[in-house]
N, C-alpha and C positions, 0 to 999 in steps of 0.2 A: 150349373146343370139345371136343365127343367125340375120344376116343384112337384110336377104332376096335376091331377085332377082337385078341386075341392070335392069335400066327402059329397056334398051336395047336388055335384056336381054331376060328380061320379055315378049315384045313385040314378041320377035323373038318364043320364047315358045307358048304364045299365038297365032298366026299366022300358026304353027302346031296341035296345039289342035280344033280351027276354034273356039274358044272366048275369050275374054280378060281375063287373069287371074287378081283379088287381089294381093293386095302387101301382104298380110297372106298366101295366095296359094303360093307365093313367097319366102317367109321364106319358109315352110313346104317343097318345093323342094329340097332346100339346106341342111335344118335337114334329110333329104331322103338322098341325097347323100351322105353326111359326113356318114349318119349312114351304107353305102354300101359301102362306099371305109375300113371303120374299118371292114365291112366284108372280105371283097377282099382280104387285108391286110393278113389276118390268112392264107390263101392259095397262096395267090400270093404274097410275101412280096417286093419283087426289081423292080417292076414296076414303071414308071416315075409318074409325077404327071396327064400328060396329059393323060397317060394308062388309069391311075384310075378316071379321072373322064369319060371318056368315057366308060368304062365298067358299071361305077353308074349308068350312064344318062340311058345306054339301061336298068340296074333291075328295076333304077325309073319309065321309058318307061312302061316298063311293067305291073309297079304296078298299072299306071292310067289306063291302058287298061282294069287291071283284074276288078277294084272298080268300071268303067266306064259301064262294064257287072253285077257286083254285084247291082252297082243302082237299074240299071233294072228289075233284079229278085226282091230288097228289095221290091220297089214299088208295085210289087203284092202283094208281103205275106203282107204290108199294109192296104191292099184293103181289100182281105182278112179275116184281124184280123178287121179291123173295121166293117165289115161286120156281122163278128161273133159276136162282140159285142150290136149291132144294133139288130141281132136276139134273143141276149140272155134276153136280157132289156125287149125288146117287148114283150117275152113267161112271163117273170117277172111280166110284168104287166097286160098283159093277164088271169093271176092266182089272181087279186085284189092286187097284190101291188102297191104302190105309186112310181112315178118317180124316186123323193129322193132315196123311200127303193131299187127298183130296181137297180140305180146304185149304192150302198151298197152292193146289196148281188153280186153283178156282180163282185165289187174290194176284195169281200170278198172271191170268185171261187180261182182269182188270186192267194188270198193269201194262202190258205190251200194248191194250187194246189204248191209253192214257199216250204210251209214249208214239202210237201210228198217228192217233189224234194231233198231236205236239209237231210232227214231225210233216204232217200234211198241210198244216197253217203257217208254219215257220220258213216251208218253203215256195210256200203260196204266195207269203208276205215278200220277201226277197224278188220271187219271179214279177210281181207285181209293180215292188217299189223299181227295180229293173228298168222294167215296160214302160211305166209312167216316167220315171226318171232317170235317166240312165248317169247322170251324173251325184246319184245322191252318195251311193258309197265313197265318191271323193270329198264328199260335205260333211259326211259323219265327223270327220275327223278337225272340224272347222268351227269353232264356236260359234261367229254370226251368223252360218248354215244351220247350226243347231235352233238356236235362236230364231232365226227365220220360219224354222219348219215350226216349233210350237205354236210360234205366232197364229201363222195360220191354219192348226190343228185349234187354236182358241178363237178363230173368227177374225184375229187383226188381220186386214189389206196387207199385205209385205209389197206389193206391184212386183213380185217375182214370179214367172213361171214355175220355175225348178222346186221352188217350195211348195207352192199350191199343188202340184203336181203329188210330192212326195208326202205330202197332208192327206192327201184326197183318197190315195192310197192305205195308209193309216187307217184312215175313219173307214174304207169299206171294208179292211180288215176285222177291225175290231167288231162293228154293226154285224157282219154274216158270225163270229162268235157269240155276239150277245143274245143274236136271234133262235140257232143251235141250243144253246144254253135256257134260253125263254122254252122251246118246244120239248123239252125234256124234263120243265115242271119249273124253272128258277124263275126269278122276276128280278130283273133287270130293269129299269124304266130307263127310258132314253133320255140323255141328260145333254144343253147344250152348251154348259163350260165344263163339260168332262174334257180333258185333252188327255191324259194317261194317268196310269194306276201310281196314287203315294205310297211309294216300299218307304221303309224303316230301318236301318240297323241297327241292332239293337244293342249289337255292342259298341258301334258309334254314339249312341243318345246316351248311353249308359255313363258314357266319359265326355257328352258334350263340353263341360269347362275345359277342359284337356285338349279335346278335338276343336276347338276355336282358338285356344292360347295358339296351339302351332300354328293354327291356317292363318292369323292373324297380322306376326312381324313382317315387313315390308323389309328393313334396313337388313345389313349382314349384323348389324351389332345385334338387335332383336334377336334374327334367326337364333347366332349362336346362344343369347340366354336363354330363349324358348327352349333350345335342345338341351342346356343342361340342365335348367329348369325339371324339364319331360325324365331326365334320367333319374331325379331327386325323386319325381313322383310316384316313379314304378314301383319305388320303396316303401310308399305309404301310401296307406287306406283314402283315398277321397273323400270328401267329406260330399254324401249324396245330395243332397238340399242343393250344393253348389251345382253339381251335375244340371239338376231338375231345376233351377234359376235361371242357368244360361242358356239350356236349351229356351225355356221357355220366351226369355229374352230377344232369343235369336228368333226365335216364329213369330212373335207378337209384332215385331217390325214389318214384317212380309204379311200381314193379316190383310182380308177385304174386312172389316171391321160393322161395316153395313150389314154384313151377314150374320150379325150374333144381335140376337132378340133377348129379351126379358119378358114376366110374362103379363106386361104390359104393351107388350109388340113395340116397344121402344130399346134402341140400340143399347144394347148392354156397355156400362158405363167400365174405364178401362181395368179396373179390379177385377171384375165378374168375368172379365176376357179371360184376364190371366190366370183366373179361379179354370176356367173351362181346360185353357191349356196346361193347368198342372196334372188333371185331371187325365189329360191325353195323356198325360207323360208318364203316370201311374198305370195307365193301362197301356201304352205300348213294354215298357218295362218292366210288367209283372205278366206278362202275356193274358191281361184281364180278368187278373186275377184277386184284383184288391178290395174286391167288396165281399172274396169270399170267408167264410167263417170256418176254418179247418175241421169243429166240429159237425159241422153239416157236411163233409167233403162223403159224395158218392163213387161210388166203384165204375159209373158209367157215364158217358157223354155225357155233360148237363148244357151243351150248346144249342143254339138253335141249328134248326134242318140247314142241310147246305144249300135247299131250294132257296133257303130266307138269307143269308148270311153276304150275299152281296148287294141287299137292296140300304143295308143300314144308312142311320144319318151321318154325313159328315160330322167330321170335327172342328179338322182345319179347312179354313175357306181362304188359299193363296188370294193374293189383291190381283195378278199377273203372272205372264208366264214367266218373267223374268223372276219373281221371287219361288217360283216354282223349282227353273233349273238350280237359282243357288243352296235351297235346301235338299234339295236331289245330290248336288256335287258334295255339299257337306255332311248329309245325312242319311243320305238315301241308299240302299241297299246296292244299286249298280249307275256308278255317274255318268256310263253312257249310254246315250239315247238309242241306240241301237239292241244294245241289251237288255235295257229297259222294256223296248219293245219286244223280244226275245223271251226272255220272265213274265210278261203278262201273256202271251200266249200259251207259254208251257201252263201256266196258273191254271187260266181258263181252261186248256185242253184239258189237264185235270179233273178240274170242276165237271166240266163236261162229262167227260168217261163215268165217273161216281152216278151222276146222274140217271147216265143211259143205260151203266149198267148192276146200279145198286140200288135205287128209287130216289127221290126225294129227300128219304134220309139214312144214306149211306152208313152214317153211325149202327143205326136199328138194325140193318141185313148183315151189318159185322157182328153182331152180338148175336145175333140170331145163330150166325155160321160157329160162332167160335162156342154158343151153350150148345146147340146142336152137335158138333164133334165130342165135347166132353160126355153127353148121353152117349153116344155111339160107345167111345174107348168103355164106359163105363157098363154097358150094357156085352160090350165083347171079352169080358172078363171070365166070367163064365165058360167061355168057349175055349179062351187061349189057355186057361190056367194060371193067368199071373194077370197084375195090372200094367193096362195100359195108360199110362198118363197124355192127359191132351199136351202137346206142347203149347204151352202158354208163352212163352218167352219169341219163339220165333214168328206167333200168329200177329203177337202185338207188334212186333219190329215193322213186319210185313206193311199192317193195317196204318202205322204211325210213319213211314217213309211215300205210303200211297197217298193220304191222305195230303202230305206236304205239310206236316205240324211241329215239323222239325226245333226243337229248342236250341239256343244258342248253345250250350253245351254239347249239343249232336250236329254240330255242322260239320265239323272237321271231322269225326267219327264215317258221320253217312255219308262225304267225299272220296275217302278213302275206301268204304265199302260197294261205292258206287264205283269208283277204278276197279277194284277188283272183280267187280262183276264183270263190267265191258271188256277186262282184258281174255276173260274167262269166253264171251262172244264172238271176242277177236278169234281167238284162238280154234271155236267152232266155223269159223267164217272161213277161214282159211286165207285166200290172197284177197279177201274184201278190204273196201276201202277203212282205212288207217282212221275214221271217223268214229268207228267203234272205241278206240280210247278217251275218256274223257280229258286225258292231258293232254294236245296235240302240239305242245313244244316242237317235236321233230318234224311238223307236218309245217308251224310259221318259220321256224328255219331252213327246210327246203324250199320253201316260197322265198324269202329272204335270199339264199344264194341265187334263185334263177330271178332276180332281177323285179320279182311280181310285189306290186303296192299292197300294204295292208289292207286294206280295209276289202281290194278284189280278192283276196286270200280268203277273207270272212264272208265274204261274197259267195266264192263258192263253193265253200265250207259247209254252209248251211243250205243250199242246193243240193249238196250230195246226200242229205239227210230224208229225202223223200224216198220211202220205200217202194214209192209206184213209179218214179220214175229213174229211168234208164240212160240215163246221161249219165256219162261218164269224164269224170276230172281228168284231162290231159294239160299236163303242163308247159309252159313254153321251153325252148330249146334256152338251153344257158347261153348266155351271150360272150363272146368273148372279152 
């Protein structure tokens, strides 16, 4: 990991900026620069060393000047967004609702307004990838199609239409999200080996020696002692080091290795690599949490705003896309490309909503909302003759399944409470389409008996999900 600033260094920085910087503001300068001399690098390659950091120093320059101006703006649309919240509460309660209900139904605007957002791009995405391609739903299911399309979502020639096509799609997707997300206070910078977001599973990485033993055997002799192997281990404690080895193992093969500097702007030699990736692994695995000190632990966000939190520096720098899909397949949250794509919209629709409709830093208007209700209950005591307690228990549930911070421990929890909700929809909806379930088993088995392909199933699964549009799923006649 970056050293950070020397103190001298620091000083000197500071002294142009007109406040002292942190030793954290310090590292983050340097991760800036490294990551703008590998820019430079692509277009200027023979420049000396002094060129290239003087050239960093003036993009860095500039980047604090531009954030330094964005403060400014975020600050208002804060204002702003708590404002509107403040106002939305008040009419809440003004209509006989309770403090509590009010800010419920307030997180609850949020969220319907999170799931239109989700529901608008996901079917935009589909009608788009359609238009442009109308053979990719049969590709999804193709690995050298999959393959393909990264390719040329990463810039490689495939000389295929059908890819280029279902790329082209992709990227204008994502760009009109990033832009959305830009105009509502975030900072995105546009990147050109972004090809798709790196998920994690966390409970996959957590047992990578385990989850490579089985993907590993070839032979049936293998298989079967992997699997009895696997049944020995469920018995016993893993030993985490081994975990955190293979994983790391496994990534460091698939590494662009060009892309990890020292802070001599010379390639970090292979130890410091793998110094960098244990470090990954510690922080995907403790959910970044391992530098904290339990006795400092605060009662509130200590994250950055969710304006800042998708500009951070990489970790892992894939060498290609092919070492991309196979840590995707092995490790990654969802191994199909489709869904893939599906999860970073919902993310981003997310992200978005929070944005548009809780400022910059969404944390701040929830803590606002939930001390604001606990005055109310505690100030209507008086009146009612007993107390009223804030619900604390269902605000944080509400705030923590919106936000999408879901711990490994609450996945299966908040799947099953998210069935129970949509069935509860359903049931409001009355003969509405059978989308409202989140399990739609009976929805790929009826497609299944009338004859219809996977993948047109999901096809137009996720078409029906637009609440603006009026198409209507009619199924083919059963064949005989």
């Amino acid at each position: 990991m970056a050293k950070g600033l020397k103190k001298e260094c620091l000083d000197s920085v500071s002294q142009v900026i007109g406040r002292q910087l942190t030793a954290k503001e310090g590292e983050d300068i340097v991760l800036n620069i490294k990551s703008k001399v590998l820019d430079i690098r692509k277009t200027e390659p023979n420049l000396t060393k002094d060129q290239y950091v003087a050239k960093a120093a003036a993009l860095v320059a500039q980047d604090m000047q531009y954030r330094a101006t964005r403060m400014k703006v975020n600050a208002q649309r804060q204002v702003i967004a708590l404002a509107a919240m403040q106002n939305y509460t008040a009419d809440m309660r003004a209509k006989g609702l309770s403090a509590n209900s009010a800010a419920m139904r307030y997180l609850d605007k949020v969220d319907k307004h999170a799931v239109g957002v989700s529901k608008e791009y996901a079917s935009e995405l589909v009608d788009t990838l359609q238009a442009a391609c109308p053979k990719f739903f049969g590709m999804i299911e193709n690995d050298d199609a999959v393959a393909g399309i990264l390719a040329e979502i990463s810039g490689v020639d495939t000389k295929n239409a059908d890819y280029k096509k279902a790329a082209q799609a992709w990227i204008q997707c994502t760009e009109k999200m990033r832009e959305r997300y830009n105009r509502a206070g975030g900072d995105i910078r546009s990147r050109e080996d972004w090809i798709m977001p790196q998920t994690h599973n966390q409970g996959k990485v957590l047992n990578a020696a385990r989850i490579l033993a089985e993907k590993t055997p070839k032979s049936f002799a293998r298989r079967a002692a992997a699997e009895t192997k696997g049944v020995v281990d469920r018995f016993k404690k893993r030993n985490p080091e081994a975990n955190r080895d293979a994983w790391v193992d496994f990534v460091f093969e698939r590494l662009d290795k060009t892309q990890y500097l020292d802070d001599n702007l010379e390639q970090m030699n292979d130890i410091d690599i793998k110094n960098v990736l244990r470090e990954a692994y510690m922080s995907i695995t403790e959910n970044g949490d391992q530098h904290q000190n339990v006795a400092d632990a605060k009662p509130s966000g200590r994250g950055k705003a969710k304006s800042e939190q998708r500009q951070e520096h990489r970790t892992i720098h894939f060498k290609d896309y092919k070492a991309r899909i196979e840590y995707n397949r092995m490790f990654g949250q969802n191994p199909s490309i489709f869904g893939t794509m599906l999860s970073h919209v919902s993310a981003m629709s997310r992200d978005i909503t929070l944005l548009e409709e809780m400022g910059p830093s969404p944390t701040s208007t929830f803590n606002t909302l939930k001390r604001s209700t606990e005055i109310l209950n505690n100030q209507s005591n008086y009146f009612l003759g007993y107390s009223a307690p804030t619900n604390d228990l269902m605000l944080d549930a509400m705030w923590t399944n919106l936000k999408g911070s879901r711990g490994l421990k609450h996945e299966t929890f908040a799947a099953i409470m998210q069935g129970v909700r949509n069935l509860q929809v359903a049931g409001k909806l009355g003969g509405a389409f059978i989308t409202s379930m989140s399990d739609i088993a009976t929805y790929f088995h009826m497609c299944h008996v009338n004859h219809m392909p996977f993948a047109q199933s999901a096809m137009f699964l996720v078409k029906s999900l637009n609440p603006a549009d009026k198409w209507i799923l009619l199924l083919p006649p059963r064949r005989a």
